[in-house]
C-alpha positions in Angstrom: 16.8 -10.0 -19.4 17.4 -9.6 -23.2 16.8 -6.1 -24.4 16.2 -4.9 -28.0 19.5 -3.1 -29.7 18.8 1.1 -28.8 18.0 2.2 -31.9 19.0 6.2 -32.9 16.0 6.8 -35.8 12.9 7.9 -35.1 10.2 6.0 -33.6 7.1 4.3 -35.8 3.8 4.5 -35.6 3.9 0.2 -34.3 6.2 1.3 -31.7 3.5 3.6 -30.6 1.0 1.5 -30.8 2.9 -1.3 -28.8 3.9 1.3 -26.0 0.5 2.6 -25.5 -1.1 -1.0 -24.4 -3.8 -1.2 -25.9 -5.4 2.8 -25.9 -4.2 3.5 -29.1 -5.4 1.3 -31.7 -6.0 0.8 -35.6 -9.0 -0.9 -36.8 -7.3 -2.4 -39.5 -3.9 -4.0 -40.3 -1.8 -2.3 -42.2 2.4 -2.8 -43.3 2.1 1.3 -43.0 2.1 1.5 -39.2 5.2 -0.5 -39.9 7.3 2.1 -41.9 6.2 5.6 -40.8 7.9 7.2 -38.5 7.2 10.4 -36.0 9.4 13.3 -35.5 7.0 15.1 -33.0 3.2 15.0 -31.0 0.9 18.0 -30.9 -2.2 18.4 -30.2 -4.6 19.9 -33.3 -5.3 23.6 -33.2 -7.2 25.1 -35.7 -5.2 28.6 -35.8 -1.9 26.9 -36.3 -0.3 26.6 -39.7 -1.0 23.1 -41.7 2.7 22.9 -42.0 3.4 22.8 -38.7 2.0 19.0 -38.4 4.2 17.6 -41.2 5.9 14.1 -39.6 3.8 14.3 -36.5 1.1 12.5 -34.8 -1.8 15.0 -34.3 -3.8 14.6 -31.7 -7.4 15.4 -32.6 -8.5 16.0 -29.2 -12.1 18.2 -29.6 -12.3 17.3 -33.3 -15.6 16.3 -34.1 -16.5 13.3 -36.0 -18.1 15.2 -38.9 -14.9 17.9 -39.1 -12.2 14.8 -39.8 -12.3 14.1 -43.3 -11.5 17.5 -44.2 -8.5 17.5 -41.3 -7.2 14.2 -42.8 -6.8 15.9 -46.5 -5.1 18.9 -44.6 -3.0 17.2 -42.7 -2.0 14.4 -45.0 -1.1 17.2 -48.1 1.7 18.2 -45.4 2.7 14.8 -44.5 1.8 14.6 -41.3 2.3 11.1 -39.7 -1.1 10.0 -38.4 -4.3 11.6 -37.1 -5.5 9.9 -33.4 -9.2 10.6 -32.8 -11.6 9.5 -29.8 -13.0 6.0 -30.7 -16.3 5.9 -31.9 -19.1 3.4 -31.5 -18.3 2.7 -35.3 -15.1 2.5 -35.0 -15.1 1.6 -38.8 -16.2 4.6 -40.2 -12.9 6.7 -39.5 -10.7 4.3 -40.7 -12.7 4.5 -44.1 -12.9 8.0 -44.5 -9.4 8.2 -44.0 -8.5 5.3 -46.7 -11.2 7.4 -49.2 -9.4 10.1 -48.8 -5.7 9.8 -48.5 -4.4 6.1 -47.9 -1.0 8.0 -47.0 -2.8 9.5 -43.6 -3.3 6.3 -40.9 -5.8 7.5 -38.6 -5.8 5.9 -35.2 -8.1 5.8 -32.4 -7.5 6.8 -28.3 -9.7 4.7 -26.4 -9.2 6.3 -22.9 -10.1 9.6 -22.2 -6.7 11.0 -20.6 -5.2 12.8 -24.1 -2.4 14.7 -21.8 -1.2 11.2 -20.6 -1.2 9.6 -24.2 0.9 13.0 -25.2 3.3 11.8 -22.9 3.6 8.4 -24.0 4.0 9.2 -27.4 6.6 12.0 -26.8 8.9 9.4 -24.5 9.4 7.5 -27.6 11.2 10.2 -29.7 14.4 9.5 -27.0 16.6 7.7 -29.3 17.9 5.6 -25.9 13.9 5.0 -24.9 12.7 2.7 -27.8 14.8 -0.8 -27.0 14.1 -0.2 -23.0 10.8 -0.3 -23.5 9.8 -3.5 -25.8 12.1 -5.6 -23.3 9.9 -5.0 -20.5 6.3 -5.8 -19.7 4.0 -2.4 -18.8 4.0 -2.3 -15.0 6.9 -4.6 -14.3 8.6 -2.3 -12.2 11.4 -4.5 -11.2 12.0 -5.1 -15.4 11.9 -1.8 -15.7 14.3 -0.7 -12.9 16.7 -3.8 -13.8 16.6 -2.3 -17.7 17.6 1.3 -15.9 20.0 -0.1 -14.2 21.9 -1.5 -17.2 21.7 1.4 -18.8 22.7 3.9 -16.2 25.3 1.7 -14.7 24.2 2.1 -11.2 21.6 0.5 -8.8 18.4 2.0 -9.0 15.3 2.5 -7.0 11.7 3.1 -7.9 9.7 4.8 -5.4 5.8 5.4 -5.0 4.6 9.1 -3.8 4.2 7.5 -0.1 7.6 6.3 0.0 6.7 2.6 -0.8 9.9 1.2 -2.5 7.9 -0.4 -5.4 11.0 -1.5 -7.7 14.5 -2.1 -7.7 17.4 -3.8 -9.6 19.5 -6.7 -8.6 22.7 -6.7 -10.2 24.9 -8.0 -8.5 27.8 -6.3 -9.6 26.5 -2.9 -8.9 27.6 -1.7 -5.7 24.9 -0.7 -2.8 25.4 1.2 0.3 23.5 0.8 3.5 20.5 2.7 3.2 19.9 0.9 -0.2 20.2 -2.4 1.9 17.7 -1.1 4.8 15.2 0.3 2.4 15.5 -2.8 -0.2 14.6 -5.5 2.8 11.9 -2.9 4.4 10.5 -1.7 1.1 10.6 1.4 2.7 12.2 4.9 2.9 14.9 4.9 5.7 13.6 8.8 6.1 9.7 10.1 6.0 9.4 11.4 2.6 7.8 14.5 4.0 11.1 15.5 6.2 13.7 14.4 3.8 15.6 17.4 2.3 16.3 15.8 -0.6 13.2 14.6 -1.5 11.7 18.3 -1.3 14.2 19.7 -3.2 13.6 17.3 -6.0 9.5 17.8 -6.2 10.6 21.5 -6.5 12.7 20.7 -9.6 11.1 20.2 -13.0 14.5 18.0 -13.7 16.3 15.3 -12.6 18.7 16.8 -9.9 22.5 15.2 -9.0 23.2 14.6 -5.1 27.1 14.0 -4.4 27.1 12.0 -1.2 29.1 14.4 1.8 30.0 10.9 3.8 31.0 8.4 1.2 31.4 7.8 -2.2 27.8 6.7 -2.4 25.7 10.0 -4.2 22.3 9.9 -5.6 20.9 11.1 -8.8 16.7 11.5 -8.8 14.0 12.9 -10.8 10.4 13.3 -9.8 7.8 11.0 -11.8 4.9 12.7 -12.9 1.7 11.8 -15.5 -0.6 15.2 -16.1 0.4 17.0 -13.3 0.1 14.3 -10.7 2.7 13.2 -8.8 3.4 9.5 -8.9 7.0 8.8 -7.5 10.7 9.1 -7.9 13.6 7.2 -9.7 17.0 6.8 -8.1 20.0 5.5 -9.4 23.4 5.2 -7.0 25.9 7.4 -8.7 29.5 6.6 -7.4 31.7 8.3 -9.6 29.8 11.9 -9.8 32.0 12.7 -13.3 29.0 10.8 -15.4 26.0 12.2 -13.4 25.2 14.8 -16.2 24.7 12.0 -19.0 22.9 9.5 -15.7 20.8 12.9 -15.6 19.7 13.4 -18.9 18.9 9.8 -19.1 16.3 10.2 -16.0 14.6 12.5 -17.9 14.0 10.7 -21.2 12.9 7.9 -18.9 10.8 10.3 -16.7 7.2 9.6 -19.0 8.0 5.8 -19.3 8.3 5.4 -15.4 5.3 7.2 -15.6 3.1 4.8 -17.4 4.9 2.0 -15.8 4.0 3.3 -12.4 0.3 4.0 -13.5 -0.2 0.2 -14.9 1.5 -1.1 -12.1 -0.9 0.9 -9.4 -3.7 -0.2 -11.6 -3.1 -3.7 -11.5 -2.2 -3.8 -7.9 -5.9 -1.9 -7.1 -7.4 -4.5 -9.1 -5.9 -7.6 -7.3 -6.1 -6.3 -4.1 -10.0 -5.6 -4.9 -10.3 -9.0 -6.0 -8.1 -10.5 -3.0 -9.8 -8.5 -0.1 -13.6 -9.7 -1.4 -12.4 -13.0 -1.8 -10.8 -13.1 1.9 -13.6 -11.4 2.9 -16.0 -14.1 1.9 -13.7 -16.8 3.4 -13.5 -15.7 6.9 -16.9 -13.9 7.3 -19.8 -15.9 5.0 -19.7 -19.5 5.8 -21.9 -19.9 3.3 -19.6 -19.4 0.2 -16.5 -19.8 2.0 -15.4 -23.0 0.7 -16.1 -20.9 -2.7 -13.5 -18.5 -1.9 -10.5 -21.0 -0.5 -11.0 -22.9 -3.9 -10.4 -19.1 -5.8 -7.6 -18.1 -3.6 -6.0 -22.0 -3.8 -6.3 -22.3 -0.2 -6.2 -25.7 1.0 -6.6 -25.8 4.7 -6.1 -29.4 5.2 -2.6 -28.3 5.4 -2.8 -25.9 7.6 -3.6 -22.2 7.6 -3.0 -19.8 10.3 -4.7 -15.9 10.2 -2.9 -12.9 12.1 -4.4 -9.5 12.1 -2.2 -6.2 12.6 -3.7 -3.2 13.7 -2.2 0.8 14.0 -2.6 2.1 17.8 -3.4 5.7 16.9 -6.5 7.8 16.7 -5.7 9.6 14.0 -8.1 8.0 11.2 -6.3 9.7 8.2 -3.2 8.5 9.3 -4.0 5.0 10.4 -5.5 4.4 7.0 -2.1 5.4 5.4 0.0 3.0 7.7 -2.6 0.2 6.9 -1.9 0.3 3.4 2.0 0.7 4.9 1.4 -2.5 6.2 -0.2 -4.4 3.8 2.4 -3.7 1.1 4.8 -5.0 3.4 2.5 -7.9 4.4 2.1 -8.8 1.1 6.0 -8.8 0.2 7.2 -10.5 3.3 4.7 -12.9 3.3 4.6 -13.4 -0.3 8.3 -14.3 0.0 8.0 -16.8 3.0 5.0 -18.8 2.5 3.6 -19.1 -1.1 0.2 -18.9 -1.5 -0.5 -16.8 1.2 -3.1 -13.6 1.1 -3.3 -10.7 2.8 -5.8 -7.9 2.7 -7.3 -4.8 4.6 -10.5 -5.6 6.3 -11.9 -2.8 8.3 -9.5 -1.7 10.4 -6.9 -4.2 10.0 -4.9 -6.0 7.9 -5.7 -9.5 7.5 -2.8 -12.3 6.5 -3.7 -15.8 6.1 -0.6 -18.1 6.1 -0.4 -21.8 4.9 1.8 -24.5 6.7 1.8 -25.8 10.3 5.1 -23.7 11.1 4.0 -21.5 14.4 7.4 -20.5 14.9 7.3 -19.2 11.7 4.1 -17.3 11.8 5.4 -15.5 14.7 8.8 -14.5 13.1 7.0 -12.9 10.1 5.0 -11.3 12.8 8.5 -9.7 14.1 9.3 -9.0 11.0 6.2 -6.8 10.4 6.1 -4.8 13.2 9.4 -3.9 13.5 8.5 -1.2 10.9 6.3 0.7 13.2 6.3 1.2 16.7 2.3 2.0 16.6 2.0 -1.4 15.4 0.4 -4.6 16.8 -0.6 -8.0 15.6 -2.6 -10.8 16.6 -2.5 -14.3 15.4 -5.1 -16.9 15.9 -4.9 -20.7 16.0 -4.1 -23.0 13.6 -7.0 -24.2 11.4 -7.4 -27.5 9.6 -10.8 -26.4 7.8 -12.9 -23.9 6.3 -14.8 -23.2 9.7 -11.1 -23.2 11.4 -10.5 -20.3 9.6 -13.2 -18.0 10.4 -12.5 -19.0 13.9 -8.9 -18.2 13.2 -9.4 -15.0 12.1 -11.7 -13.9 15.1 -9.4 -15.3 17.6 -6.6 -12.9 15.8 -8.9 -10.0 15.3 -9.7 -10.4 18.9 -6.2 -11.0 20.1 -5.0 -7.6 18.9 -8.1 -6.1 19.6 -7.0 -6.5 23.3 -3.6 -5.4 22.6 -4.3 -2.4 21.3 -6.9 -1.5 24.2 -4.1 -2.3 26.7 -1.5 -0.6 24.8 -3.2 2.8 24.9 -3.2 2.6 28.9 0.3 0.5 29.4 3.4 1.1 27.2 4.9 -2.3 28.7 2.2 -3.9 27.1 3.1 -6.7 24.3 2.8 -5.7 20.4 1.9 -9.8 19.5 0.6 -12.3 21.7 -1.2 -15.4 20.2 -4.8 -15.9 21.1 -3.6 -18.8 23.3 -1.8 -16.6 25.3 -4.6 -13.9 25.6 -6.9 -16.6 26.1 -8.2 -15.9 29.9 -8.1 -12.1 29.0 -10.6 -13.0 26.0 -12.9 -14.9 28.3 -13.1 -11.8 30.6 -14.2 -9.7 28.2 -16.9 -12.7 27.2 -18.0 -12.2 31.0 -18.3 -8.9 30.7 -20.8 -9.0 27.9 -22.7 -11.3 30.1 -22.6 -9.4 33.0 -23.7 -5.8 31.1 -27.4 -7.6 30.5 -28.1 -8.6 34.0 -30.0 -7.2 36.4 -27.6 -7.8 39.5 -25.1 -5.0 38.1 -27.5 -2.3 39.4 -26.8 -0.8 42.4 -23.9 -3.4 43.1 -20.6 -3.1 44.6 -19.1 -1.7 41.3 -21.9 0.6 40.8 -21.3 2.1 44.2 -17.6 3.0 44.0 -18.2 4.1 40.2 -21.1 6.7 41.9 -18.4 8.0 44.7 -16.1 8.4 42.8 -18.4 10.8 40.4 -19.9 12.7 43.6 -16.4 13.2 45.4 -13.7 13.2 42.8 -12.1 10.1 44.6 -10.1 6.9 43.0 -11.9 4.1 44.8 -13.0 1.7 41.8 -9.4 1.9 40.8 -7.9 1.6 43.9 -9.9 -1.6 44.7 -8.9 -3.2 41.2 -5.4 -2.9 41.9 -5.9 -4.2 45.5 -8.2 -7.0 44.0 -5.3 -7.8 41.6 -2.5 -7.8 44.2 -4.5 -10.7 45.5 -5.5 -8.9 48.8 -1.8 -7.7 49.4 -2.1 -4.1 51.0 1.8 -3.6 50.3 1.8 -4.3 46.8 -1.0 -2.2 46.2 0.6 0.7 47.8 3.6 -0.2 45.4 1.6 -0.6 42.1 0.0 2.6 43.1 3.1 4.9 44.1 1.1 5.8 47.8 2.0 4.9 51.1 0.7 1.4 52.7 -1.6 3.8 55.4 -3.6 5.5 52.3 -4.6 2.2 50.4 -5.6 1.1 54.4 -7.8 4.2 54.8 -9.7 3.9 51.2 -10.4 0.3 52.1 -11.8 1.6 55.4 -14.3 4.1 53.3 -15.1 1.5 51.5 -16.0 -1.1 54.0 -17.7 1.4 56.7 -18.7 4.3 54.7 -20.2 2.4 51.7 -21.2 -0.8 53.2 -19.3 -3.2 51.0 -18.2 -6.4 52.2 -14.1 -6.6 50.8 -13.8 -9.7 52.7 -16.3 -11.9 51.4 -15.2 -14.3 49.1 -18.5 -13.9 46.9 -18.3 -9.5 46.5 -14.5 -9.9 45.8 -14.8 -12.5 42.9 -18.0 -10.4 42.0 -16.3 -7.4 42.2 -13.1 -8.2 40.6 -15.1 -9.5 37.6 -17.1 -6.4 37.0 -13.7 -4.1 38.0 -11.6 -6.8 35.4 -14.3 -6.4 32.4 -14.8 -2.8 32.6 -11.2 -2.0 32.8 -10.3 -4.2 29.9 -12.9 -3.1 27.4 -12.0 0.7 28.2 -10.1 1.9 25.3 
């Protein structure tokens, strides 16, 4: 990537137009914007000396329309560089009082409300290293931006999101890596919670960028904390091997600090916009038939080809945190995927995340499966069948959903449990639980066999509905059911005996045992 020469005198009033993308804006050309430069921002304070404004952008924050022409004569009779004011509904009439009064004075116009932020922006550009970084890079490429760092600071760097999302790094090639870098590139994740590592504290307490020799190799760290108006946004890490130039890496960090800033902020804005537009769209396709084929035509899904849906869900019942690890997951999702299979989509969807994948490869599917839930041990996934049409992949996507629906309702009782199966191999499961919304609406399930044991159980603290499922599922086998249930052979005989003479049921018809089983099976399985 070509970057523009660094250039040591002050910025112009065009840089600070380009940087600010779009919310800072002149209503008419003019050459001027070309040739003035800044030396300073403040905001406008009416007790302050007149003088103290002379080559600076003042920011008119508060300024009412009817009190600027007399601030533009004040302010251009010291030679201050421009005046920014809120933009009107007539956004012509500033720009003409200003060019009545005194051509010299450009007045510009802030069209978002954040003033603090476009302070910021405007202040990173009086770095005499900042101007050529920036008008090399688009706002919001984070992986420009960290690549541009990276040449700069001669060292790998990393660009981290405040959950610990790696969001942007550099590839050069010739910049040496160590482990963790490696680990944290290919999971796109801190090795270490943000919240428990030391290093990461110590920096948020810093209002600087802080130098971290490395006590096991030669690999140290330097960081700073990334902040826009008080809110924390992320970090920036560069690998410092030789620790003699960490002063100079340092004070580069912090020129770059407000530019990391914005880039982070565009970057978080355009990913909120396309994931809005991503998850209706997906939405649409799997759940409204209607406008489906609609919503495969936006996304550019062709499922003639193929397409195959898996869903990952979070086994935990903490709500706060499960809605942090879906958006863990998704970032991930998207990345792996994105990498693997182009054109494929992923989104949250209630509570799960939803990844539609083009291509007939199954083995495939199930690998980038692996590859996701490696992350997370409170992760599972299911993955549907492969569809050939719209209506394949709605069914797809319930047969997924389901699928790890189960999984995570037999994960909570059995750790052995898998963390993927495919809905083929949960199939007989899924038709269980299909009985068992059958059998809930008839009228046979009162007072029946189940509903027997289930009252004993209630009246005399006993374990006879589960002892009879196990013995139900050992196929009859008295042995096995002592073994599955860790009691000895004469116990299981003598709660089968209660259950055949004291409650009347008959364990050896062929009829109340498949009944049985089924009710025992369904109830147990839709527990969570």
């Amino acid at each position: 990537m070509a970057f523009d020469d660094i250039r040591a005198e002050a910025p112009t009033l065009r840089d600070a137009l380009r940087l600010s993308d779009g919310r800072l804006f002149s209503p008419r050309r003019s050459t001027r914007l070309d040739a003035r430069t800044y030396v300073g921002v403040e905001f406008y304070d009416p007790s302050a000396s007149a003088s103290d404004y002379t080559d600076r952008i003042v920011l008119g924050a508060g300024v009412a329309t009817t009190s600027v022409p007399a601030l533009v004569a004040e302010l251009a009779d010291v030679g201050a560089a421009a005046l920014v004011v809120r933009a009107p509904d007539d956004g012509d009439g500033l720009e003409r009082i200003a060019l009545d009064l005194h051509v010299a004075l450009p007045v510009l116009q802030h069209s978002d409300g954040d003033w603090a932020q476009l302070a910021n922006v405007l202040r990173s550009l009086l770095s005499g290293h900042s101007i050529g970084r920036v008008s090399g890079v688009r706002l919001g490429d984070l992986f420009g931006l960290a690549n541009a760092i990276a040449t700069l600071a001669d060292g790998a760097v990393s660009i981290v999101d405040s959950t610990g999302q790696i969001v942007g790094y550099s590839t050069h090639s010739e910049q040496p890596i160590d482990d963790v870098r490696r680990r944290t590139t290919l999971l796109l994740q801190e090795d270490i919670s943000i919240a428990s590592d030391s290093r990461y504290r110590s920096l948020l307490r810093a209002s600087e960028a802080r130098h971290f020799p490395s006590s096991t190799d030669e690999f140290g760290r330097v960081g700073i904390a990334v902040r826009a108006s008080g809110e924390l946004l992320g970090s920036l890490w560069v690998i410092q091997i030789d620790p003699s130039p960490a002063a100079r890496t340092r004070s580069l960090l912090q020129e770059m600090e407000p530019i990391v800033a914005q880039h982070l902020l565009r970057a978080r804005a355009e990913a909120g916009d396309r994931d809005r537009r991503t998850s209706d769209l997906l939405r649409t396709l799997l759940e409204d038939r209607r406008h489906a084929r609609g919503a495969a035509s936006q996304l550019l899904i062709r499922p003639e080809a193929g397409c195959t849906v898996v869903c990952f869900r979070i086994t935990t019942f903490d709500e706060v945190e499960a809605m942090r690890g879906l958006q863990r997951v998704l970032h991930l999702a998207m990345s792996v995927s994105g990498a693997a299979f182009p054109g494929s989509h992923s989104a949250v969807v209630g509570s799960e995340v939803v990844t539609l994948i083009p291509g007939p490869n199954a083995a495939a599917v199930e690998t980038f499966t692996q590859a996701v839930i490696r992350i997370d041990d409170a992760l599972i996934a299911g993955i549907g069948t492969r569809a050939y049409d719209i209506n394949g992949i709605g069914r797809s996507y319930r047969e997924a959903g389901a699928t790890a629906g189960v999984l995570v309702s037999s994960s909570l009782r059995d750790d052995h449990e898998p963390r993927i199966a495919t809905f083929d191999e949960m199939r007989d499961r899924l038709a269980i639980l299909q009985v068992a919304d059958l059998i809930d609406g008839l009228d046979a399930t009162v007072g029946d066999a189940a509903s027997i044991l289930a009252e004993h159980d209630a009246a005399q603290g006993t374990r006879l509905t589960h002892t009879m499922r196990v013995f139900l599922d050992q196929l009859g086998s008295v042995r096995e059911t002592a073994s599955a249930l860790h009691v000895h052979q004469n116990t299981v005989r003598y709660r089968l005996d209660v259950v055949r003479n004291e409650l009347g049921i008959d364990i050896d018809s062929p009829a109340t045992r498949l009944w049985l089983w089924l009710r025992l099976s369904a109830t147990a399985r839709t527990a969570v």
